[in-house]
C-alpha positions as CSV (number, residue, x, y, z in Angstrom):
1,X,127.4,25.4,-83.1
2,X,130.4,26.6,-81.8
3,X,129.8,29.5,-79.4
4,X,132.0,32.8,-80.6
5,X,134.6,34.4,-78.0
6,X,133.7,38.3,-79.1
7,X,130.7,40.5,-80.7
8,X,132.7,40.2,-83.5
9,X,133.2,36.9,-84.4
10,X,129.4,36.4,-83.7
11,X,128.6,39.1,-86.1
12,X,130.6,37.6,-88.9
13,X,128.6,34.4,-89.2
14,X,125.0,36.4,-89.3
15,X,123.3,36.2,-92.6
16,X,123.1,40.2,-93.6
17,X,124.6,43.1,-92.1
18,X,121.2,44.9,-91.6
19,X,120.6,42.2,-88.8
20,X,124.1,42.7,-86.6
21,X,123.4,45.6,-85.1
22,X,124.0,44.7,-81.3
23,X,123.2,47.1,-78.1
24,X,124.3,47.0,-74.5
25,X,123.9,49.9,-72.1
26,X,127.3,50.5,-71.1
27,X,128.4,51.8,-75.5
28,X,124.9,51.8,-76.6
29,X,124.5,51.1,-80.2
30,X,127.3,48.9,-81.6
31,X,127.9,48.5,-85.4
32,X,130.6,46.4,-86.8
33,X,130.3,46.2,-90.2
34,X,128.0,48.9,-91.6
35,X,124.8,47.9,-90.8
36,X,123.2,51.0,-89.8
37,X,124.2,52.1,-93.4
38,X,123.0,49.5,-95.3
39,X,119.5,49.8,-93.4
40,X,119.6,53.7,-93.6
41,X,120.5,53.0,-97.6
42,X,117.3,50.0,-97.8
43,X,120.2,48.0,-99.2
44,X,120.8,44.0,-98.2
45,X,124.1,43.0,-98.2
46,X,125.6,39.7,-96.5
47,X,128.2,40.0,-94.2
48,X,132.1,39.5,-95.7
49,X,131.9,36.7,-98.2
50,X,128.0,35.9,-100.2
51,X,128.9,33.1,-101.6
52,X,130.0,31.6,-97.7
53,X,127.0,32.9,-96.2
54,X,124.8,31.2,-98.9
55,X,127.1,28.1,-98.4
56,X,126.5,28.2,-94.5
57,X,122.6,28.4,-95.2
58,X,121.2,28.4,-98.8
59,X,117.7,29.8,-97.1
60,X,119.4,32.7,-96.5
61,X,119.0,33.2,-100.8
62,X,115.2,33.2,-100.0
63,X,115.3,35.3,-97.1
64,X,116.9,38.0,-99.1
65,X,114.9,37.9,-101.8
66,X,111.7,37.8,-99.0
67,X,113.4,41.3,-97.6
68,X,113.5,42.4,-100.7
69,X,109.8,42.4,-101.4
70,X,108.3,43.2,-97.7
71,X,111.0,45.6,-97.1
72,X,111.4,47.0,-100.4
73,X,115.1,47.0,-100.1
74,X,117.6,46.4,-102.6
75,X,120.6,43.5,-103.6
76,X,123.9,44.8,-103.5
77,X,125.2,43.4,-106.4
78,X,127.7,41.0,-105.2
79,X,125.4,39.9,-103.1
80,X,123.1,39.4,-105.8
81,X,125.6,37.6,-108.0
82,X,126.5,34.9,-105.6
83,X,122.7,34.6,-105.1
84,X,122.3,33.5,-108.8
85,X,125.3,31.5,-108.9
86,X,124.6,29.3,-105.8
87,X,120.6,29.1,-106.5
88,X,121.1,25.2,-107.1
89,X,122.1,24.9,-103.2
90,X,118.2,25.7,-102.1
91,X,117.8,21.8,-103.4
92,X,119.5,20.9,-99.9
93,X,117.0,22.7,-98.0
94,X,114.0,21.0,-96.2
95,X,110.8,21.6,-97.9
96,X,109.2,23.4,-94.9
97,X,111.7,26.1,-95.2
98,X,111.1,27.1,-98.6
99,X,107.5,27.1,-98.3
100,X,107.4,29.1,-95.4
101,X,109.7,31.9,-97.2
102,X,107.4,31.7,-100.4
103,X,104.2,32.2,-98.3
104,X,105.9,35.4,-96.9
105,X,106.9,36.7,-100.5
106,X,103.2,36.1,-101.4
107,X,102.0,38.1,-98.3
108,X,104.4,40.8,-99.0
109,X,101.9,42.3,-101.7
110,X,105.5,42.7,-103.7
111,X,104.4,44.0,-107.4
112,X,107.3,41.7,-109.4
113,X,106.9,38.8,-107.4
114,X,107.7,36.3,-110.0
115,X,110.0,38.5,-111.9
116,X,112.3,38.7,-108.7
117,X,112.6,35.1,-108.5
118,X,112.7,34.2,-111.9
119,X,115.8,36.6,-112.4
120,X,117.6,35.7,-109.3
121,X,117.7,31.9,-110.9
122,X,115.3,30.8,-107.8
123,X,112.2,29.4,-109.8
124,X,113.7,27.1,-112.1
125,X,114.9,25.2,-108.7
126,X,112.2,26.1,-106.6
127,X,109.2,26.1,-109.2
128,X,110.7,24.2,-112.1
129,X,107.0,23.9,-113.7
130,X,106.5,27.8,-113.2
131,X,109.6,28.4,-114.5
132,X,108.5,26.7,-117.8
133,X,105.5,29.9,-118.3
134,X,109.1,32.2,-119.4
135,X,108.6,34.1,-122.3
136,X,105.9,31.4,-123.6
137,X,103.7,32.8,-126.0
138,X,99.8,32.3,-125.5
139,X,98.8,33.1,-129.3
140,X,95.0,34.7,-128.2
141,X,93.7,37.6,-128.9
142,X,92.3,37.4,-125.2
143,X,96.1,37.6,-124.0
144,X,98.7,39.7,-125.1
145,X,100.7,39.1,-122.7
146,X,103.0,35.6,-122.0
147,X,101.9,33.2,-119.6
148,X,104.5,34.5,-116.7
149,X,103.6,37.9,-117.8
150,X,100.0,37.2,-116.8
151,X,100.4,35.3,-114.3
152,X,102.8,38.4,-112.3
153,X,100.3,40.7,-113.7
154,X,97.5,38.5,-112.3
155,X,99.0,38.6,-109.1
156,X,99.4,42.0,-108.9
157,X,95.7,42.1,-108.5
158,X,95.2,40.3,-105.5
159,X,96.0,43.0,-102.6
160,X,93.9,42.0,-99.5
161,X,93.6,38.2,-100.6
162,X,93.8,34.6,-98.8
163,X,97.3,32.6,-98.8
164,X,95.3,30.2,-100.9
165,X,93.8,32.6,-103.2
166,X,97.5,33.6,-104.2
167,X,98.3,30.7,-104.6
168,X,96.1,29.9,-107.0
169,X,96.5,32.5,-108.6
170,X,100.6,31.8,-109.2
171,X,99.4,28.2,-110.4
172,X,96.2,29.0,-112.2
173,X,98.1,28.2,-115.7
174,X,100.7,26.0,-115.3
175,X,99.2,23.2,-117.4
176,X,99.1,25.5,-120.1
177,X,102.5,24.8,-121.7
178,X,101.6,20.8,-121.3
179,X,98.2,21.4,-123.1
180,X,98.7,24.3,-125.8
181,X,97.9,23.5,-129.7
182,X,97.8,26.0,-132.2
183,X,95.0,25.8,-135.3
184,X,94.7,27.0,-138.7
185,X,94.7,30.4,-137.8
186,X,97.8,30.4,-135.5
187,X,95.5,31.7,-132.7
188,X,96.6,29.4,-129.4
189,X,94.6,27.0,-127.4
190,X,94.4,25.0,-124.0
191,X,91.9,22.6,-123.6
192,X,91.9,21.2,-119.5
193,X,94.4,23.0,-118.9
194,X,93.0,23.5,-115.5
195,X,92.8,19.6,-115.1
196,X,96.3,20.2,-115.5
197,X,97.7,23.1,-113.6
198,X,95.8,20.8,-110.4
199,X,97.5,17.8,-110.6
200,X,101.1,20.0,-111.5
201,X,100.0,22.2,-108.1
202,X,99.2,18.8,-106.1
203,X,102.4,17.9,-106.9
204,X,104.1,21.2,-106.0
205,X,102.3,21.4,-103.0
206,X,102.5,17.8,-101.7
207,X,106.5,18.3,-102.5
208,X,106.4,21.6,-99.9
209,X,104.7,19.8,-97.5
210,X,101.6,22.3,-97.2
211,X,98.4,20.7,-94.9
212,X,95.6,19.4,-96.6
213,X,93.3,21.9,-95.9
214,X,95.0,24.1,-98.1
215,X,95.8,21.8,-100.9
216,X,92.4,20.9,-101.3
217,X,90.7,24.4,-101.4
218,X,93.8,25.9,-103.3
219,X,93.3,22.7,-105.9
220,X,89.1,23.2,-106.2
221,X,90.0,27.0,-106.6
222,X,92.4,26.6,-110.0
223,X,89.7,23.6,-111.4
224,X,86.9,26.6,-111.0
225,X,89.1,29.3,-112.7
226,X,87.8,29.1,-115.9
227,X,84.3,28.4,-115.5
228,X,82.1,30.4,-117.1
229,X,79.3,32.0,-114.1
230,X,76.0,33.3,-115.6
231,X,74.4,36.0,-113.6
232,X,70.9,34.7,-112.6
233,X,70.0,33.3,-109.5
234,X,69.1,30.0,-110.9
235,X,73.2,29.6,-112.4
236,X,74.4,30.6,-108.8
237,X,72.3,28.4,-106.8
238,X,73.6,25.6,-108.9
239,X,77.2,26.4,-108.8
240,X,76.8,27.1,-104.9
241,X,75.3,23.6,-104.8
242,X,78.3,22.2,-106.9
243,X,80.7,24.2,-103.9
244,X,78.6,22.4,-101.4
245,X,76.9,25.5,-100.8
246,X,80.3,27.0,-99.4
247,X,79.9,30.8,-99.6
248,X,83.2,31.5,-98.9
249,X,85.0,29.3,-101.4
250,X,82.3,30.8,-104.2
251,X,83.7,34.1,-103.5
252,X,86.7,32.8,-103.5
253,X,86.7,31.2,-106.9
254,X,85.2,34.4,-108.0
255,X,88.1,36.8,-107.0
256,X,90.5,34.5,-108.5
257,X,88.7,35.0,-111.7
258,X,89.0,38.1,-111.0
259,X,92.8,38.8,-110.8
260,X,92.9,36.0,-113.9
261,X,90.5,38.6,-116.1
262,X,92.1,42.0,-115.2
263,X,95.5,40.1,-116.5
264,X,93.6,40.1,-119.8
265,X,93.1,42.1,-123.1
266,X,91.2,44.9,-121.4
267,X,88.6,45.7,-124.1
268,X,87.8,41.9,-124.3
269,X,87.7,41.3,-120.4
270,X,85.4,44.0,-119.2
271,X,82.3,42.6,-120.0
272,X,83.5,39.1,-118.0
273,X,84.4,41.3,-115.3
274,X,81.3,43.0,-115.4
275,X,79.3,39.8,-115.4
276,X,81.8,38.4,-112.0
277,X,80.5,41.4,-110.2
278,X,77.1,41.3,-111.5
279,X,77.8,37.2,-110.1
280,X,79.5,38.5,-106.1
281,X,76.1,40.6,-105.8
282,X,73.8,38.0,-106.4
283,X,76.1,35.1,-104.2
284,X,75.6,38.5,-101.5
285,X,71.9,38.7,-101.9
286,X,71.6,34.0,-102.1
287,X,73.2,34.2,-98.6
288,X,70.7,35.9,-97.0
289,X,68.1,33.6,-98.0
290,X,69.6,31.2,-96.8
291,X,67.7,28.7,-100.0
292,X,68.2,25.0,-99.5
293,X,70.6,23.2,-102.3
């Protein structure tokens, strides 16, 4: 670091011009390069060159795309060219980093998540095996959407949730590419494809460093997303036993089913919806009997 002489030439080396406003008491607010604009406009713009700025820190690629979605700002364009083109440097930042931006894009409750990143030529570096869920046809009448399609659509559905509830929902399907066959009748299937998308999110979350903690419950979450709760008593107290009579994490597996069904055909999903809630009642009404398992 080499300490700048002026306001000026310590402004120039700051990532985005909504973050150089400066203030001293003597000429109050001081503004240098049009950040008060850009922040009055919702607009984030590096300051003078992008494709510098990116080359100073690639992170700063993530943290525009993170304002993007918890400010609801807007790339300028140039800046959001450069971001494209220079995507590949994020491979020279520490893993920490990058997680720590992507759990703040999760929090942000941002609708097009994975849209954003995909386009900005993030996730193929970042999330090379999310990236592979593009435009990939599932071939069932249960979804008429592709598998990024539901998964962004999933996601969308998960206001007010955990870190690791989002993320499970994000890698809920990732072993679906790895695992799809098609029969006779063209219609699409995916068998342990959950098996799949764990070890695929092991793997993604081992290489960004997350604590075990939330490996493990984010990993027991996606093995539990497609299986198939009865509502009776009898079903529940057996799956709770299966949880290790963990309350939370059956709630938990249940509201990422949740988010997985209303990204569904709609007709064909309200009656597995309607059984999940018939399900969260009677997990409600098990914890205060407090039954052995």
């Amino acid at each position: 670091v080499k300490y700048a002489d002026t306001l000026l030439e310590d402004i120039k080396r700051r990532d985005f011009t909504i973050n150089t406003l400066a203030y001293n008491e003597a000429e109050g607010l001081l503004d240098l390069v049009g950040g008060r604009n850009d922040l009055n406009q919702r607009i984030i713009r590096c300051v003078g060159n992008p494709e510098e700025r990116f080359e100073e820190d690639a992170l700063r690629m993530l943290r525009a795309l993170r304002f993007t979605m918890s400010l609801h700002f807007t790339i300028e364009p140039h800046t959001w060219t450069a971001l494209q083109s220079q995507a590949h440097l994020l491979t020279y930042i520490s893993a920490e980093r990058i997680r720590d931006e992507w759990n703040r894009m999760l929090m942000s409750e941002y609708e097009t998540i994975l849209d954003l990143l995909y386009d900005s030529k993030v996730m193929p570096i970042v999330f090379p095996e999310l990236a592979k869920l593009h435009h990939q046809k599932q071939y069932s009448l249960w979804h008429p959407y592709d598998m990024l399609q539901h998964t962004q659509i999933a996601l969308q559905h998960t206001q007010g949730y955990s870190l690791a509830e989002k993320l499970a929902v994000v890698f809920h399907d990732i072993g679906k590419p790895d695992t799809m066959y098609l029969d006779e009748h063209h219609h699409g299937h995916f068998p342990h494809h959950a098996k799949v998308s764990v070890e695929l999110t092991l793997r993604i979350m081992k290489r960004l460093k997350y604590d075990h903690a939330t490996i493990q419950t984010v990993s027991k979450l996606i093995a539990c997303h497609d299986y198939y709760l009865q509502p009776n008593k009898r079903f529940m107290r057996r799956f709770l036993g299966k949880l290790g009579g963990d309350y939370a994490l059956c709630r938990s597996v249940m509201k990422v089913q949740l988010a997985d069904d209303y990204a569904k055909d709609e007709e064909r999903a309200n009656e597995k919806i309607d059984i999940l809630t018939r399900c969260q009642a009677i997990a409600d009404e098990l914890e205060q009997q407090n039954p052995a398992f």
